[in-house]
C-alpha positions in Angstrom: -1.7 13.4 17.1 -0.2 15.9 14.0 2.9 16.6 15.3 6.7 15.8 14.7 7.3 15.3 18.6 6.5 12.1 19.9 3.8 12.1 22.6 3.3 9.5 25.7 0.3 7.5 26.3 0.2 9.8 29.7 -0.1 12.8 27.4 -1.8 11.7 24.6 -4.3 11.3 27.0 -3.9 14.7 28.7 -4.5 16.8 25.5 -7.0 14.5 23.7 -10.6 13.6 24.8 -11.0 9.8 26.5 -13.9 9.2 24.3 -12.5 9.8 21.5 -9.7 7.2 22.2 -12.7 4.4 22.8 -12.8 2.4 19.5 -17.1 1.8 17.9 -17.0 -1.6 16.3 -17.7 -1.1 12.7 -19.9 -3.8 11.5 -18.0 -3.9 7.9 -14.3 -4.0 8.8 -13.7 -7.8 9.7 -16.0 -8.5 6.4 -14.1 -7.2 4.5 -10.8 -8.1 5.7 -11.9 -11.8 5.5 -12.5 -10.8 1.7 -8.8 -10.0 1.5 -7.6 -13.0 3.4 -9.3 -15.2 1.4 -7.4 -14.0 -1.8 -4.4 -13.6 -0.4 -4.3 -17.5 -0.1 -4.9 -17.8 -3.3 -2.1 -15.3 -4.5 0.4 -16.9 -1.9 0.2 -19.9 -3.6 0.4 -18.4 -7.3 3.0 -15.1 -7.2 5.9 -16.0 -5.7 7.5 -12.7 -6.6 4.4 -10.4 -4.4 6.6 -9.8 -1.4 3.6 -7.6 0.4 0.7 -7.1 0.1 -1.6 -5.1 2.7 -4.7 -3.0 3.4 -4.9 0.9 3.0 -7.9 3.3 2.7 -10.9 3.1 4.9 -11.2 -0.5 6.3 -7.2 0.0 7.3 -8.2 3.3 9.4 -11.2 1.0 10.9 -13.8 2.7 9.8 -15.3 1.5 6.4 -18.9 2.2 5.1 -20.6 -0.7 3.9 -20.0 0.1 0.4 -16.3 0.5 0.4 -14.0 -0.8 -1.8 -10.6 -2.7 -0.7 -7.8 -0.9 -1.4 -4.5 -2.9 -1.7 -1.4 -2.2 -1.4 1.4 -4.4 -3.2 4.9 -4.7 -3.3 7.1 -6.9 -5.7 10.5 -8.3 -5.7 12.9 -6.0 -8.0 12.5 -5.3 -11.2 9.0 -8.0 -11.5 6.3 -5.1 -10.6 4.6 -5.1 -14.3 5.0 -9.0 -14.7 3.5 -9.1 -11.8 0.8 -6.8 -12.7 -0.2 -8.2 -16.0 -0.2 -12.0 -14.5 -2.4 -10.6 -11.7 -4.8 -9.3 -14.0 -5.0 -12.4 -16.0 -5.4 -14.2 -12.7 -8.5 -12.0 -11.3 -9.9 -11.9 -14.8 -10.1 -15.9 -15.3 -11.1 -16.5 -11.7 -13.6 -14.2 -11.7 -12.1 -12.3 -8.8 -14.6 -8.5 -8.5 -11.9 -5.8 -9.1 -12.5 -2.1 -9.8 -12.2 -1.4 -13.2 -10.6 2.2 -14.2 -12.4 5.1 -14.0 -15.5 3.6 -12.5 -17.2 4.1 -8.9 -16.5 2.0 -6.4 -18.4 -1.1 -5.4 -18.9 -2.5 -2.0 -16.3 -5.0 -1.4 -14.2 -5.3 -4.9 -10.7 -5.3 -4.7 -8.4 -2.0 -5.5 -5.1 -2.0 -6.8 -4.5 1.0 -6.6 -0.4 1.2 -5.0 2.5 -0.7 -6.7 5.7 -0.8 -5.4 8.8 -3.5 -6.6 11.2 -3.4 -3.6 14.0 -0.8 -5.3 12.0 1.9 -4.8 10.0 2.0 -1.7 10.3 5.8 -0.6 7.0 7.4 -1.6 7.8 10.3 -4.2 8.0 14.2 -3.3 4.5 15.2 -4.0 3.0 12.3 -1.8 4.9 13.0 1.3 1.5 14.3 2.6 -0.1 13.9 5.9 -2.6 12.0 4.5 0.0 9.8 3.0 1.4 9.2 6.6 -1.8 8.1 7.9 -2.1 5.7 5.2 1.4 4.4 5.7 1.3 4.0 9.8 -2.6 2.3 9.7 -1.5 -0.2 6.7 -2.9 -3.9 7.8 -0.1 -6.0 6.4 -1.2 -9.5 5.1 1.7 -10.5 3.3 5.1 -9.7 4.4 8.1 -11.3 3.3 11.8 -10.4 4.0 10.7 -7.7 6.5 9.5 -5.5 3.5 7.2 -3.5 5.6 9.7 -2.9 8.1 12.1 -1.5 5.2 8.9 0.5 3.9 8.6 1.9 6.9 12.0 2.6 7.5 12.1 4.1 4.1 9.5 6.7 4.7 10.8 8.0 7.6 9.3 11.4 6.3 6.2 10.5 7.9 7.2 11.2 11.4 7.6 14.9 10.7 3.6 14.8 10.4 2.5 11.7 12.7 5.6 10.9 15.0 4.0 9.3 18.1 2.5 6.7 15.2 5.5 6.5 13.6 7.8 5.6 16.4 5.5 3.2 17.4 5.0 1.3 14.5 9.1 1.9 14.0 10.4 0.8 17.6 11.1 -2.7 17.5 12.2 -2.9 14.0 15.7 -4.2 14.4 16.6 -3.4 10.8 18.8 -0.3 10.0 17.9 2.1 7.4 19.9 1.2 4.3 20.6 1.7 0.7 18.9 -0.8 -1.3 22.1 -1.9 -3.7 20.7 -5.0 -5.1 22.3 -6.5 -8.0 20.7 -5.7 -11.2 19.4 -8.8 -13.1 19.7 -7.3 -16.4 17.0 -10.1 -17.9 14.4 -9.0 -15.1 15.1 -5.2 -16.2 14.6 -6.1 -19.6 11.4 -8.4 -19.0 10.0 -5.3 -17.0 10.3 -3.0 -19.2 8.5 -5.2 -22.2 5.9 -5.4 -19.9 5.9 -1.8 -18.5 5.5 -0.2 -21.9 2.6 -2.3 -23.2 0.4 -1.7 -20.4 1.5 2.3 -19.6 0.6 2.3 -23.9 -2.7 1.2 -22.9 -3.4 3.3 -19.9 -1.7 6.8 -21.5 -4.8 9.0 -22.7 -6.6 8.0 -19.3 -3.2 9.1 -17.3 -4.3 12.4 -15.4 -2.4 13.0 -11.8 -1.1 9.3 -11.3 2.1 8.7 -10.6 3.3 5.6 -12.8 7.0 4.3 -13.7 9.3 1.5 -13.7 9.4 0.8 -10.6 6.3 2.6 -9.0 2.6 2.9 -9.7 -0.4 4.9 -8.3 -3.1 4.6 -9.9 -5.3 7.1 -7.6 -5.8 10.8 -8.7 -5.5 12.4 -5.7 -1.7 13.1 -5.0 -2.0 13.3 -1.6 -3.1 10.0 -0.9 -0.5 6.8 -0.7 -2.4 4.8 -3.3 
């Protein structure tokens, strides 16, 4: 329910429709979560520095046509997002691993990095703090989850709960972690290997750039603002 007060189940159910609580199976989803699995063996084994990774976008909310993509969502230890990046895209490109390309329509079941995150700066910016946004946030299908990371991205965006707070409060309650200021020491070799990777690749994608959000430590390559990807 859109609403900052959080809601019981007993009245949840009081203002909303029982059928529309009653979940259709969707023929797609567990397709094309299997898809993700299966390459998030391979990148367990081969990025040590990926400290999430999860599903967004349609097959996250339960519902995805047969032609959807799979939208990713990843987040890297500090200061090791565009590494990261750039190995990743050698990775898919010499094992053949179907990826949507920039600016081209989707196709059914390639992967879509489309959210980067390193773990400095998890708080969505200002102009994604949507309700949209929220929705992606609370129905993310986390795969890879190291160090609690989710827990702190949740924790992070507290925001959310001012549009979705019977979601986020339960997706928040048994997270034991306190909300806290992310003071990591600064490796000043990792911020210097990020930035010669950062510039390269945001060199490459600048004449293409339109409404995406993309810095140091934070990358979405989607052009809808509202949207967490």
């Amino acid at each position: 329910m859109i609403s900052n007060k959080v809601y019981s189940k007993e009245e949840i159910k009081k203002n909303i429709d029982i059928n529309l609580l009653v979940k259709l199976p969707n023929p797609w989803k567990e397709n094309k979560i299997s898809k993700a699995k299966g390459l998030v063996y391979f990148l367990k084994k081969h990025f040590k520095e990926i400290l999430f990774l999860g599903i967004s976008g349609s097959v996250a909310s339960g519902h995805p046509k047969k032609n959807d993509d799979i939208d990713l969502v990843i987040i890297t230890k500090q200061n090791r997002l565009w590494l990261t990046r750039f190995k990743l895209r050698i990775f898919i490109f010499l094992n053949k691993i179907p990826h949507r390309k920039y600016g081209q329509k989707e196709i059914r079941d390639e992967f879509c990095f489309n959210l980067w995150l390193d773990e400095k700066e998890l708080k969505l910016p200002k102009e994604k703090q949507t309700l949209q946004s929220a929705t992606d946030l609370i129905m993310v299908i986390p795969l890879i989850n190291k160090q609690n990371i989710y827990e702190k991205f949740l924790l992070e965006n507290d925001w959310s709960k001012k549009y979705l707070a019977t979601g986020y409060y339960q997706k928040t309650k048994d997270i034991k972690t306190k909300k806290e200021k992310f003071n990591m020491k600064q490796n000043w070799l990792d911020g210097l290997l990020n930035k010669a990777f950062f510039w390269p690749q945001y060199w490459y994608m600048r004449k293409k750039i339109t409404l995406e959000i993309i810095n140091l430590h934070q990358a979405f390559f989607h052009k809808r603002n509202d949207r967490m990807k």
